[in-house]
N, C-alpha and C positions, 0 to 999 in steps of 0.2 A: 484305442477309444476315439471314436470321432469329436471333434472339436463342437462347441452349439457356435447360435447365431452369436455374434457379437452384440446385436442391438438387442436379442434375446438376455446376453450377461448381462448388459445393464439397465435390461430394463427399459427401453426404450423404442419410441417409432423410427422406423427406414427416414423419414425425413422430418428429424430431429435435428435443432441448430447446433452449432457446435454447442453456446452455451448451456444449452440442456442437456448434451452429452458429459460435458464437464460436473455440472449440480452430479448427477446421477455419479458419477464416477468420486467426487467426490466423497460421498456418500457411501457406498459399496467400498472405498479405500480404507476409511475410517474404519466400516464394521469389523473387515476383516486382514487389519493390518497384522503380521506375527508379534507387536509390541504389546496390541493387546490382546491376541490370542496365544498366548507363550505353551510350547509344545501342541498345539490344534492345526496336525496334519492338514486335517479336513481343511480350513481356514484358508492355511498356506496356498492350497493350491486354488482357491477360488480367489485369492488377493492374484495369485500370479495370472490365472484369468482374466479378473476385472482390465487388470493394467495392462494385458497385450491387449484386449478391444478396447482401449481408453486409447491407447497411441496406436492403434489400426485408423481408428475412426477419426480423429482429430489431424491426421494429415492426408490433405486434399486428395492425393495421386492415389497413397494408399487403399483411401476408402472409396475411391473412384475404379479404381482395380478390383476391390472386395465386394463392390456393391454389381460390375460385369460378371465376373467371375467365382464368385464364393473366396472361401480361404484359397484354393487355388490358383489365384491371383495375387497372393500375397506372401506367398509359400516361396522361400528362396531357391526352392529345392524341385520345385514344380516346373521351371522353366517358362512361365506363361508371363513372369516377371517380378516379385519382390526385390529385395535389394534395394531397396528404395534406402536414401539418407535420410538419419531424422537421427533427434538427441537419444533416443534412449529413454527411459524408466527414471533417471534421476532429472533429465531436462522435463519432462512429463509431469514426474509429482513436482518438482520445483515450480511449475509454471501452475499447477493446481491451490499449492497452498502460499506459494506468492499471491494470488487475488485474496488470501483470506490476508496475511501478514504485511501487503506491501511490496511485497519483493517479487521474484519470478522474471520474466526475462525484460530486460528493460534497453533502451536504447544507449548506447555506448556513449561517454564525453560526460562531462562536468554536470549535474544538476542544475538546471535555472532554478530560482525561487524568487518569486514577486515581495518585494519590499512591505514591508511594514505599514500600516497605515496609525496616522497621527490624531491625535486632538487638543485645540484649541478652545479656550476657553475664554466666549467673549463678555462681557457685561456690559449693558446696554442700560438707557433709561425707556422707560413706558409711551413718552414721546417720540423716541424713537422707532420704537416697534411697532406704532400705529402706523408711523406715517411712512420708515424705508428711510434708508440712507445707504450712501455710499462711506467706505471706510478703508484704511490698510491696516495691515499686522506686519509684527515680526516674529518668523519663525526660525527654526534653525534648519537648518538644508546642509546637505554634503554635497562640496567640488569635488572637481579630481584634484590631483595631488599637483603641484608646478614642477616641483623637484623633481619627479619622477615620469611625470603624464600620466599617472594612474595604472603604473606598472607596481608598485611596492617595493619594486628590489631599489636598492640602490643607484644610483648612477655610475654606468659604466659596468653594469650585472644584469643579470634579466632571472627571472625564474626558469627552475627546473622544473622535468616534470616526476610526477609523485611514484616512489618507487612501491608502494603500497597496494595503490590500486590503477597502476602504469597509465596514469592520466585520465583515468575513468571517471573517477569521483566516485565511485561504488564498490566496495567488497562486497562477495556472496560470503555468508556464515554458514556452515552446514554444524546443525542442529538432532544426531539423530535421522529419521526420516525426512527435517525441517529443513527446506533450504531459506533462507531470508536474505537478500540483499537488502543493503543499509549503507550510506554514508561514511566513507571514508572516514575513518577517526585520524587520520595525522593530516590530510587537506581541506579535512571539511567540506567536501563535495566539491574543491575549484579544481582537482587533479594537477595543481601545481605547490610549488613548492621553494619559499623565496628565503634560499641559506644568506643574503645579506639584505636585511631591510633598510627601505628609506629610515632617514632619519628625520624627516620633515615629518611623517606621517604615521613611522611605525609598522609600514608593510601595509597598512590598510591600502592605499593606493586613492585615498581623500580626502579631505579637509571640513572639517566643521565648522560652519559661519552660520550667520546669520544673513533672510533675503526678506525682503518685504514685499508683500502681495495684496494687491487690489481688491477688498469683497465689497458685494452686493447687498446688501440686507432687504431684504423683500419687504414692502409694507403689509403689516396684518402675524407676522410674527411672534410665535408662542414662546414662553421659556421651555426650555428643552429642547427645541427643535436644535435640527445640526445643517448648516451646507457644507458641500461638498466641491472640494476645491481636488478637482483630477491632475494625480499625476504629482501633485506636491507633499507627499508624505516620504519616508525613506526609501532611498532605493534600490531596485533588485539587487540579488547575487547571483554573479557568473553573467551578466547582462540579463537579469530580469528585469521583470518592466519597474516601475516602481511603485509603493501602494498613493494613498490617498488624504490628505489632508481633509477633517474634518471640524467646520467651526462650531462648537458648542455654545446657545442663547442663552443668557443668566441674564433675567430683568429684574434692576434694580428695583425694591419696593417705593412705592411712592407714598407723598406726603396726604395727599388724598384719594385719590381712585384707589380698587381693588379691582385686578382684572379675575375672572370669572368663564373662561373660552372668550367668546367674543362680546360678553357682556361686561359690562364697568358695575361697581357698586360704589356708591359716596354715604357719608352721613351728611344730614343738613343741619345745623342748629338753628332754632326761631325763637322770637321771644313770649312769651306764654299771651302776649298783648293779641302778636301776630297769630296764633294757631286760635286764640281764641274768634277774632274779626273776620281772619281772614287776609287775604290782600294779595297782592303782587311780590316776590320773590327772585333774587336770580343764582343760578347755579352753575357753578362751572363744568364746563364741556372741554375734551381735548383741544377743541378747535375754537373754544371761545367762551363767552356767558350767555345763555338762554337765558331769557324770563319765563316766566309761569307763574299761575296765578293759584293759590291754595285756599280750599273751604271754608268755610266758618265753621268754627268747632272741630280745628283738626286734632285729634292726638298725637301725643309722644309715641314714636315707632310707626306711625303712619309712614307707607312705601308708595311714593311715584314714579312712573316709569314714563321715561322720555325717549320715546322710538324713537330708533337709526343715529342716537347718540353714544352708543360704543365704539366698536371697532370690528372693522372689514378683515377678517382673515384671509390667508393667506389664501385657500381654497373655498372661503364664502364666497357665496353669489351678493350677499348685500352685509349691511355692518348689524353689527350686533346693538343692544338696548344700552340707556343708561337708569338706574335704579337709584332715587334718591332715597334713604331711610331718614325720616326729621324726627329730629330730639328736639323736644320742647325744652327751652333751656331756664332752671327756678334763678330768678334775679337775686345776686348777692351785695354785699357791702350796702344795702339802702338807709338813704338821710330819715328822719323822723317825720318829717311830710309823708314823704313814700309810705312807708310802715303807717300810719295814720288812715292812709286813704286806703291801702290794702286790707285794714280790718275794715273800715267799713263799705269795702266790698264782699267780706268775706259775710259781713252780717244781713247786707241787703241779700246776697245770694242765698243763705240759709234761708232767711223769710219766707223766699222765691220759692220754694221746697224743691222736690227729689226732682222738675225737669230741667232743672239746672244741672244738675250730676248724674246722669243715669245710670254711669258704671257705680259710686259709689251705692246708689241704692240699690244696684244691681249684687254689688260684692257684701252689703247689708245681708240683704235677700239671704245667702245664701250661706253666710254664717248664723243666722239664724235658725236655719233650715237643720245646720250640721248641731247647733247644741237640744234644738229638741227634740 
């Protein structure tokens, strides 16, 4: 029975990348693997098809042979040339469901892995954060080792290498049809192996201290934001690089401001003298006291806004508002003069009638309204 196209098994065009040769193989693998067609003749031999065109196609000479020549060219028997070298059926599916698990053929020698990245947590005050400062910390950091130079053995020992995974740092697991490589379980991916450790350090091969490091604190500064101090977090295994030091912004709450993004809010208290007359006020600002001058007949909860007296963030083009809210503040502990002259204020102003008080006639109005 004559053989079909290969790019016909699976489904695919003449110039198909390898990765689209693989999806598709993949694919066709799965349906008709015999684990899950158990006794399906039929099956069997369309799996054992898929996977001779799946490792025809996928090595370059091969498929450069099959694609001059037909099978013919691939045919060990035909003299026109096969015999090509290649893994075989299990380096094949290995290499297929390694992209799905991780594993499949991987480059020989120890695993690098990039270190760790760290965080810091800085607390800062509100004047700070407007305005930027410069500041240090202390972190902890690993040296190498003195005792040893950052070999772990012992002095006067060195490491072996790993007889597990012969200094690989990786075992293949075969799983079934599953091949996975994974991580040496007795070296831990260093592919070595130290039968006498330092005793300074424990075989780690460095030392845990503390360094101090210079930051930057940008003016204009949110809570939560973080910088980013490269290079100073833990670092790699097997000579990876190492991660990253991250400072985390915590602003202390303040006695007066409320930051808002780059807007401030304050309360103001006045005296009921002042919201009633009017007059000149001053308010504090990050950078100092503004004056401003308030209405006559202001109310309690009345909001002023003092443009470009917030704060410049970090990526604003200009600074944010400041937002006064005034509380009118009711005078307490008053002497009997006081109280005296306050009734008869309160009596001239009744006389006066309702344009003295408009919310109350207003808030009259409208309980009236609600009981009839």
């Amino acid at each position: 029975m004559a053989k079909r196209d290969f790019y016909e098994v699976l489904g695919v065009a003449k110039n198909a990348s390898e990765d689209e040769i693989k999806k598709a193989y993949r694919k066709l693998a799965m349906k008709y693997h015999p684990d899950r067609n158990p006794d399906n003749k039929d099956a069997e031999e369309k799996f054992k098809e898929v996977k001779e065109a799946y490792e025809m196609l996928t090595t370059p000479e091969k498929r450069e042979a099959y694609d001059r020549y037909g099978h013919a060219g691939v045919d060990p028997n035909s003299g026109m040339g096969g015999g090509f070298g290649g893994g075989g059926f299990s380096d094949a599916f290995g290499d297929i469901f390694g992209d799905i698990f991780g594993g499949g053929r991987r480059s020989s020698g120890p695993q690098v892995y990039r270190g760790a990245d760290l965080r810091y947590n800085l607390e800062i005050t509100l004047e700070q954060a407007a305005h930027g400062f410069d500041t240090t910390i202390r972190v902890p950091s690993w040296d190498k080792c003195d005792t040893c130079h950052g070999s772990g053995a012992k002095p006067g020992t060195a490491p072996v290498t790993c007889t597990t995974c012969a200094g690989h740092g990786q075992v293949r697991m075969q799983q079934g049809f599953f091949s996975v490589q994974q991580t040496c379980p007795k070296c831990h991916g260093s592919g070595k192996i130290i039968p006498e450790p330092c005793a300074a350090c424990g075989g780690a091969g460095r030392i845990k201290r503390n360094k101090t490091l210079e930051v930057k604190i940008p003016a204009g500064i949110d809570n939560g934001m973080r910088i980013r101090s490269s290079g100073n977090g833990e670092p790699g295994t097997n000579g990876g690089p190492p991660g990253d030091l991250y400072v985390e912004i915590h602003i202390k709450p303040h006695q007066v401001f409320q930051r808002d993004g780059d807007d401030l809010h304050c309360e103001m208290p006045i005296s009921f003298v002042k919201a009633t007359l009017g007059g000149e006020i001053e308010v504090p600002t990050l950078t100092g006291k503004v004056a401003f001058t308030i209405p006559e007949g202001t109310q309690s909860g009345k909001t002023f806004r003092l443009k470009g007296k917030g704060i410049k963030g970090v990526r604003s083009g200009y600074a944010g508002d400041l937002f006064c809210h005034v509380q009118v503040e009711t005078p307490v502990k008053l002497t009997e003069k006081q109280k005296d002259l306050l009734r008869e204020f309160e009596r001239l102003t009744v006389e006066g009638g309702a344009k003295h008080s408009p919310q109350t006639k207003t808030w009259k109005d409208k309980v009236k309204d609600f009981f009839e």
